[in-house]
C-alpha positions in Angstrom: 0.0 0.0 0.0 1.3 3.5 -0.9 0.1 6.6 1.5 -1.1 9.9 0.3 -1.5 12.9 2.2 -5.0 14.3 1.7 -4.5 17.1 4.7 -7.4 19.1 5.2 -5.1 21.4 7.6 -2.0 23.9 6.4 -0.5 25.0 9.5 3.0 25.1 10.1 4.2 28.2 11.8 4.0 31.2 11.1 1.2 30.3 8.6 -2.4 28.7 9.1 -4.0 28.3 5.8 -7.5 26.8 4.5 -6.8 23.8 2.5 -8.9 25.2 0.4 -7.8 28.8 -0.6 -3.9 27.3 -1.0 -1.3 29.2 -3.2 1.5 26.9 -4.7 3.8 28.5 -2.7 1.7 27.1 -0.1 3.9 24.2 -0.4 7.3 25.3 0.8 10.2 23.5 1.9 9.3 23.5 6.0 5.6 22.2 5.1 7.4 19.3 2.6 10.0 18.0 5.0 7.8 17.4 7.7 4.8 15.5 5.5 7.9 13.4 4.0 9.3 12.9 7.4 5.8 11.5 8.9 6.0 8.8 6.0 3.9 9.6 3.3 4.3 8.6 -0.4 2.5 11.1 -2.2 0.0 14.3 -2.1 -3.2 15.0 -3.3 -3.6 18.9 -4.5 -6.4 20.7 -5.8 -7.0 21.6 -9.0 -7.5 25.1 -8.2 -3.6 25.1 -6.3 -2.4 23.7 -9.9 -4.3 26.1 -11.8 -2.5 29.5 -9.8 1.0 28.2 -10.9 -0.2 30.0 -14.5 -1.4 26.9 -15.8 1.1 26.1 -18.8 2.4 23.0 -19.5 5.5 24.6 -18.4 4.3 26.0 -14.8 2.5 23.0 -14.0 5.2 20.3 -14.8 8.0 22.9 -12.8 5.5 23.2 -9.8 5.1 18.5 -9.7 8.8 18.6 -9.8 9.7 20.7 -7.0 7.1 19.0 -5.0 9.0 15.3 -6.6 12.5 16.4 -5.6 11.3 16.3 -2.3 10.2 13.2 -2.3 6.7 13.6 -2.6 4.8 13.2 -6.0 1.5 14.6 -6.4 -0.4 11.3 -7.2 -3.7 12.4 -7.0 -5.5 15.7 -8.6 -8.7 16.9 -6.9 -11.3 18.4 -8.7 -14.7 18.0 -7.2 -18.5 19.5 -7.6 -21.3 18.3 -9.3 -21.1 17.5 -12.9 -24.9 16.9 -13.3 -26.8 20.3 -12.1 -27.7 22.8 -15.0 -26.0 25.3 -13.1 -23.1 24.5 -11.9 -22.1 21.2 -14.2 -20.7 22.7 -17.6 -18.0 24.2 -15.5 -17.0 21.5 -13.8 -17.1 19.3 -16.3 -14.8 21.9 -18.1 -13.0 21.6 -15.0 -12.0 18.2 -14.5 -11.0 18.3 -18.3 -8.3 20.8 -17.0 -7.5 18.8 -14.4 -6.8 15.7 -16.5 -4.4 17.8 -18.2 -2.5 18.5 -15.2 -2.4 15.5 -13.7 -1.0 14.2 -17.1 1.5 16.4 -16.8 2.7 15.9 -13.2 2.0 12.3 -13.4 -0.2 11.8 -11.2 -2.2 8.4 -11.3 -6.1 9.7 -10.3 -8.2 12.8 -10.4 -10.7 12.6 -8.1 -14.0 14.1 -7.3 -16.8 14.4 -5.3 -20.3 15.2 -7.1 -21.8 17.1 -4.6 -23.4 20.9 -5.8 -23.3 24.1 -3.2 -26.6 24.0 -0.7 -29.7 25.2 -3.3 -32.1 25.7 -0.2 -31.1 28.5 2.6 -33.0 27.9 5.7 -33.2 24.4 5.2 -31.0 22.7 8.4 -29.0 20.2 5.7 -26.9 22.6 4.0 -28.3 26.1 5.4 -24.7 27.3 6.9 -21.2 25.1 6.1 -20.7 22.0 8.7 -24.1 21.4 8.5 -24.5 19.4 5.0 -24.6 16.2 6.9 -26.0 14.3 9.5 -29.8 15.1 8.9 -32.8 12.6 8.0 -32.4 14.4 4.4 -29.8 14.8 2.3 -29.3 16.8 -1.2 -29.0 15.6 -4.4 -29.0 12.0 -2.7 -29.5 8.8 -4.3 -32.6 7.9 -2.7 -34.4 10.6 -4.6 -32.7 9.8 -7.6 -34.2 8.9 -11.1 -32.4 6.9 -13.6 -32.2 9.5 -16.0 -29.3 11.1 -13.4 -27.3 8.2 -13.9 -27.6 8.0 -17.4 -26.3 11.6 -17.7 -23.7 11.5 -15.2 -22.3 8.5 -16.8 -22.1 10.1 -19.9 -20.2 13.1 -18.2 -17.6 10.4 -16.7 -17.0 8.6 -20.2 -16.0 11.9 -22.0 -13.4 12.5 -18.7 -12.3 8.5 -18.5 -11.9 8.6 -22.3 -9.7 12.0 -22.1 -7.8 10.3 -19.3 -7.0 7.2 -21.3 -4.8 9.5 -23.2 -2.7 10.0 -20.9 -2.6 7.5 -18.2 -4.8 8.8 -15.7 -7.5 7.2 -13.7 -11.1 8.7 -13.1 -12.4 8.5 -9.4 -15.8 9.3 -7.9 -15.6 9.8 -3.9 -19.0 8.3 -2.1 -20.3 11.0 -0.8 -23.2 13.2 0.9 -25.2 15.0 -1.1 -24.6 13.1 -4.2 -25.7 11.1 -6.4 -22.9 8.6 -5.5 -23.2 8.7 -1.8 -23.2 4.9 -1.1 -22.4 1.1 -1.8 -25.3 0.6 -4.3 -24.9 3.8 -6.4 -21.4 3.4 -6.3 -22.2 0.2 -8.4 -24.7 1.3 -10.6 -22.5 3.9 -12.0 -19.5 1.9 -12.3 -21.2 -0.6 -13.9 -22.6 2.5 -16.3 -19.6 4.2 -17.0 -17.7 0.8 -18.0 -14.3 1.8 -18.6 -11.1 0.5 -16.9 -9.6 3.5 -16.0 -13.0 4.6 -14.0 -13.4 3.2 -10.6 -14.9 4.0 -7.0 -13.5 6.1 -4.1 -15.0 4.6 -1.3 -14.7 7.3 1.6 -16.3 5.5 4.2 -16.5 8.9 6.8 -18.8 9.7 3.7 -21.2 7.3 3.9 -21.4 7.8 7.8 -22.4 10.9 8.4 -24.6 11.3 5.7 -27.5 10.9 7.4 -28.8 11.3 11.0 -29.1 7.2 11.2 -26.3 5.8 8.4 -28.3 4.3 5.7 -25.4 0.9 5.6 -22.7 -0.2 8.0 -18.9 0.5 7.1 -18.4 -2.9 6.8 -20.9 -3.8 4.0 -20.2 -0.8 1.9 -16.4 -1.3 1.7 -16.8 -5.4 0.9 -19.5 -4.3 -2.1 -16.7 -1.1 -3.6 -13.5 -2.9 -2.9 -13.2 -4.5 -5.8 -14.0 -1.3 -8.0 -12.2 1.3 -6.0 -9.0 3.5 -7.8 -8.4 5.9 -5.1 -9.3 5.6 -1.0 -10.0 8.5 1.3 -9.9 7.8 4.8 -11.2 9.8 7.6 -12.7 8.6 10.9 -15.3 10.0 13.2 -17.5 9.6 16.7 -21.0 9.8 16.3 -23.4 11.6 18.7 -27.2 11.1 18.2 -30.0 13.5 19.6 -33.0 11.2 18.3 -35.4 14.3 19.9 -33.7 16.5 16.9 -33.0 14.2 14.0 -29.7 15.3 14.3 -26.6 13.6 14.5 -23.2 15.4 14.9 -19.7 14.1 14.4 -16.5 14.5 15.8 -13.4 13.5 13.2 -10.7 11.7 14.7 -7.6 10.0 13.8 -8.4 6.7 12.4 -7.7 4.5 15.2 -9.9 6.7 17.0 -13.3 6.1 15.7 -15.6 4.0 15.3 -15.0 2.8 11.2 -13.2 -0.3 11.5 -10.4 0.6 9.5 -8.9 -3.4 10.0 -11.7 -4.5 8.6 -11.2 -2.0 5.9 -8.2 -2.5 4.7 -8.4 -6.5 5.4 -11.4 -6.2 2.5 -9.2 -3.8 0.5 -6.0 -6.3 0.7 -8.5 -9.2 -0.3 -9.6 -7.1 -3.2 -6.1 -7.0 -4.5 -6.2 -2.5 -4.2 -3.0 -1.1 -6.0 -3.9 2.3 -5.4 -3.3 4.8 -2.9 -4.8 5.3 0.7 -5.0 8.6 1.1 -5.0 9.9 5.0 -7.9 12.8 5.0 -6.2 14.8 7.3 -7.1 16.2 10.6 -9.5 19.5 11.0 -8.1 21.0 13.5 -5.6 20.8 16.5 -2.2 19.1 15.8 -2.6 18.1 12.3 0.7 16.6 12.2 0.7 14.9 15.2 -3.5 13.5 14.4 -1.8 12.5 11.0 1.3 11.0 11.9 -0.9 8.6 14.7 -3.3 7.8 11.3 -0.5 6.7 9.0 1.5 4.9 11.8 -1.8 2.9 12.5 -2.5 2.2 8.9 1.3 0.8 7.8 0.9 -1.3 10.6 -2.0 -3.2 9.5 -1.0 -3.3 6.1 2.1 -4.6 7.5 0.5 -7.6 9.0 -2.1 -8.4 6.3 1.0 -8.5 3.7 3.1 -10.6 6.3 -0.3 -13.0 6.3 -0.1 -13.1 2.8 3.9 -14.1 2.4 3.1 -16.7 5.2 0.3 -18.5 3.2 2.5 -18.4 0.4 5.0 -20.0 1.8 2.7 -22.5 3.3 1.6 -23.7 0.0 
C-alpha cells in the first residue's frame, strides 16, 4: 500500500491556511520536510492550487517537480462538484477536463471528485450554513431521490473525462459521498457498472457514507466489501457519532483513524483481499495538531498493512 496525504489542515508556523484557498507557494520547503518525514508517499492537490501556478504545461510540470525532488509526488489531482446540475455542471465538467491535463503532466495516477453541488435551499437545516451538509434525515442531491435518467447523464459526463484520461494514463475516481448522487455502496455500483471503462473506478470514503444521514443508511463494513473490488483511489477519515434522536440530528467528531468507530482493519483487510494497487489517502485532521493527528493515522495504517501482507507471504510459503 502506498500513503497519500490528503490534509485538510496547512498550519505550520508562522502560517495557518484553509486547504482550500492554497497558493502553490503554499507548499514550501518546511511544510514538505515534515509531511515526507511522517512517512507519506505522495500528495493529493487541488486543481484550483495547480491552476495559480499560471497553468502552462510549463508551470505546471515545474510546480510536480519541486514537490518530486522532495520526495513527494502529487499522485492524485482533486477536482470536485457536481457535474450533473444545470447550473453549476458545464464548469466543472470543463474543470475536470483541466484537471486531467494537469495530472498528465505531473503524473499523477487519479483525479478525483466528489459530485456534490453548493446548498440550493437556505433555511433548510442540511446545508443552510457550512458543517451542516450532513447528518440530517435528508440529504441533497441524494441517491434515494434519484431517477435513472441522473445516472444515465452522469455517466455520460464520466466517459467523456475517463476517455480523455485514457490518453494519458490517468485514472477517473468518484468519492462516495453526501449530497450526491454517488453517496453509497449501491450507487457506487450502478454507475460503475454505467460508465464501464477500466480507468473509471470508485472512491469509497467510508467517513462519507457515515455521516450522511442522522441514522447511516449501511454499516462501514458492508459498503467497503461491495466497492473494494471497483475502488481507484481511497480517502480515509474517521469520526464519533453523537445522536439527539429528539432532533433528528446527528453530529460528528473526526478523529484520527484509530480513534473512531469505522473499523479501518476491517477495511483494509477487504481492500488487501480485493487486491487494491492504489493509494490510501490519509484525510487529514481538521483542527488541532494536524501533524501529530496524522502521523498517529499513518502509523496505524502501515501497521495493519504490514501484518495483512506478512499473512499473505506466510500462506504463500505454506503452500
Amino acid at each position: 500500500m502506498r500513503f497519500c496525504y490528503a490534509h485538510r489542515r496547512f498550519t505550520l508556523y508562522p502560517d495557518n491556511l484553509n486547504s482550500w484557498d492554497l497558493q502553490p507557494d503554499s507548499y514550501n520547503a518546511a511544510f514538505l520536510k515534515k509531511a515526507k518525514a511522517i512517512g507519506f508517499d505522495a500528495l493529493e492537490v487541488g486543481a484550483e492550487v495547480i491552476e495559480k501556478t499560471g497553468g502552462s504545461e510549463r508551470q505546471v510540470k515545474a510546480f510536480g517537480k519541486r514537490l518530486a525532488d522532495a520526495g513527494l509526488p502529487i499522485g492524485c489531482v482533486r477536482a470536485g462538484g457536481t457535474l450533473t446540475d444545470a447550473k453549476h455542471g458545464p464548469q466543472n465538467q470543463a474543470r475536470q477536463l483541466k484537471a486531467i491535463q494537469y495530472a498528465g503532466w505531473v503524473g499523477a495516477e487519479v483525479v478525483n471528485g466528489a459530485l456534490s453541488a453548493p446548498a440550493r435551499y437556505p433555511g433548510h437545516p442540511a446545508g443552510s450554513k457550512p458543517g451542516s451538509q450532513y447528518g440530517w434525515p435528508v440529504s441533497q442531491d441524494s441517491s434515494r431521490d434519484a431517477r435513472m435518467y441522473d445516472y444515465e447523464a452522469l455517466a455520460k459526463a464520466l466517459q467523456a473525462a475517463c476517455d480523455r484520461a485514457g490518453a494519458v494514463g490517468v485514472n477517473i475516481s468518484v468519492e462516495v459521498h453526501q449530497n450526491s448522487l454517488v453517496d453509497n455502496s449501491w450507487s457506487g455500483q450502478l454507475i460503475h457498472k454505467m460508465v464501464g471503462r477500466k480507468n473509471f473506478g470508485l472512491n469509497p470514503d467510508l467517513g462519507n457514507v457515515y455521516w450522511n444521514y442522522d441514522v447511516p443508511e449501511e454499516s462501514s463494513d458492508d459498503s467497503i466489501t461491495k466497492l473494494a473490488p471497483i475502488s481507484v483511489y481511497w480517502h480515509c477519515k474517521n469520526l464519533f457519532r453523537v445522536y439527539h434522536p429528539e432532533n433528528s440530528r446527528s453530529v460528528y467528531l473526526r478523529v484520527p483513524l484509530p480513534d473512531g468507530e469505522i473499523d479501518y482493519r476491517f477495511a483494509m483487510s477487504a481492500m488487501h483481499g480485493a487486491g487494491y494497487k492504489g493509494f490510501m489517502a490519509i484525510e487529514g485532521a481538521w483542527a488541532g495538531d494536524q501533524f501529530h493527528g496524522d502521523q498517529k493515522s499513518l502509523e496505524y495504517s502501515k501497521g495493519i498493512w504490514s501484518e495483512l501482507e506478512g499473512g499473505t507471504r506466510d500462506r504463500a510459503k505454506r503452500a
